[in-house]
N, C-alpha and C positions, 0 to 999 in steps of 0.2 A: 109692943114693938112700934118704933115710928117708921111708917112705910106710905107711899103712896100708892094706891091701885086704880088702873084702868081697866074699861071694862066696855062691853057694845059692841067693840069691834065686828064684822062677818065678812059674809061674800055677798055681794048686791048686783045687780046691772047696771049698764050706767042709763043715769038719768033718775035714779032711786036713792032714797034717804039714809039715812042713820046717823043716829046721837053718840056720840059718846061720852063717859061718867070716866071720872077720877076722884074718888074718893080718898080724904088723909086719917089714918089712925096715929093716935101717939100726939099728936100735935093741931092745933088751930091754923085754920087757912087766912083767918084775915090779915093777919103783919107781913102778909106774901103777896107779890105779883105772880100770876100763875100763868102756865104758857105750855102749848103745843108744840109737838116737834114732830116730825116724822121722816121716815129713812125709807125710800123706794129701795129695791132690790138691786143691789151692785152699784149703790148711788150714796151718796153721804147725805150729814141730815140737814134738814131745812126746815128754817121755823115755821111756822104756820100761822100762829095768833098770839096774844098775850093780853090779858088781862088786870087791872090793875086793884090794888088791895080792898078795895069798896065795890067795883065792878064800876067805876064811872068812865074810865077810860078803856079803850080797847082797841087794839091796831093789827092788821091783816099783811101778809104775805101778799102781792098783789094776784097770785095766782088761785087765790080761792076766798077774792074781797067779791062780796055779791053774793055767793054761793055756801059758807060759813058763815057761823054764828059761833061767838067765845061768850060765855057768861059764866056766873059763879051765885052758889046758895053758901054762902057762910054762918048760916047757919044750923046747915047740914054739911059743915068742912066739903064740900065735891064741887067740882068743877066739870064745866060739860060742852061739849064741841058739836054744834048741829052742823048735819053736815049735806046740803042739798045738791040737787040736779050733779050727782060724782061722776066721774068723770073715771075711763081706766089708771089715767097719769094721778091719779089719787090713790094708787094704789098703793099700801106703804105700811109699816112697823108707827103706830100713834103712839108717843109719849109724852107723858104730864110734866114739868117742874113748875119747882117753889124757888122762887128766890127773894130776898131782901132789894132788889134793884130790880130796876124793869128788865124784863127779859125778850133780846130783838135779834139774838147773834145764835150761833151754835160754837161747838168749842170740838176739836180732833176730827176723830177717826173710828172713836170707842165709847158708850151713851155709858159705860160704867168706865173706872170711877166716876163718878157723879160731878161737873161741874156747877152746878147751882146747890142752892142748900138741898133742896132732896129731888130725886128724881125716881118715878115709877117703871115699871118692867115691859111695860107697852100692851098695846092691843091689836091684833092685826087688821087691815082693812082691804079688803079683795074685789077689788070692780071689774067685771065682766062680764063680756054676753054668751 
């Protein structure tokens, strides 16, 4: 099955770390830009990061430039989002996509159907005290 999965998500306080993993079955991540997205509660989505097919390039939301990290093992297909000193406004639904083109925009209302070439099911992320 080609799928992507994410995975790390929890509940932290703020000020406190976690990584998150996107791993792809079914298919190779390198011919892909890969990219973050995430959806606060009652809010629409918002990109976060994006990564580029090599990992040479990388470009931040400005609201968590400093405080994330986007990189990529291609040769472990996953992709993985550090994510430091979080914040409660980071609170939010994390999703992975693959796309053929750099990915800087989000698209609707709805993370399924899938606008890029694949997209994963998310992982949650909970900050509070």
């Amino acid at each position: 099955e080609v799928q992507l999965v994410e995975s790390g998500g929890g509940t932290v306080q703020p000020g406190e770390s976690l990584r998150l993993s996107c791993i792809s079955s079914g298919f190779a991540l390198r011919p892909y830009w890969m990219a973050w997205i995430r959806q606060a509660p009652g809010k629409g989505f918002e990109w976060v990061a994006s990564v580029s097919e090599e990992g040479f390039t990388t470009m931040y939301a400005d609201s968590v430039k400093g405080r994330f990290t986007i990189a990529r093992d291609n040769t472990k297909n996953t992709l993985y989002l550090q994510m430091n000193v979080l914040e409660p406004e980071d609170t939010a639904m994390y999703f992975c996509a693959a796309d053929r083109s750099s990915i800087t925009r989000t698209y609707g209302t709805k993370w399924l159907p899938c606008n890029y070439d694949y997209c994963g099911q998310g992982t949650q992320v909970t900050v509070s005290s």
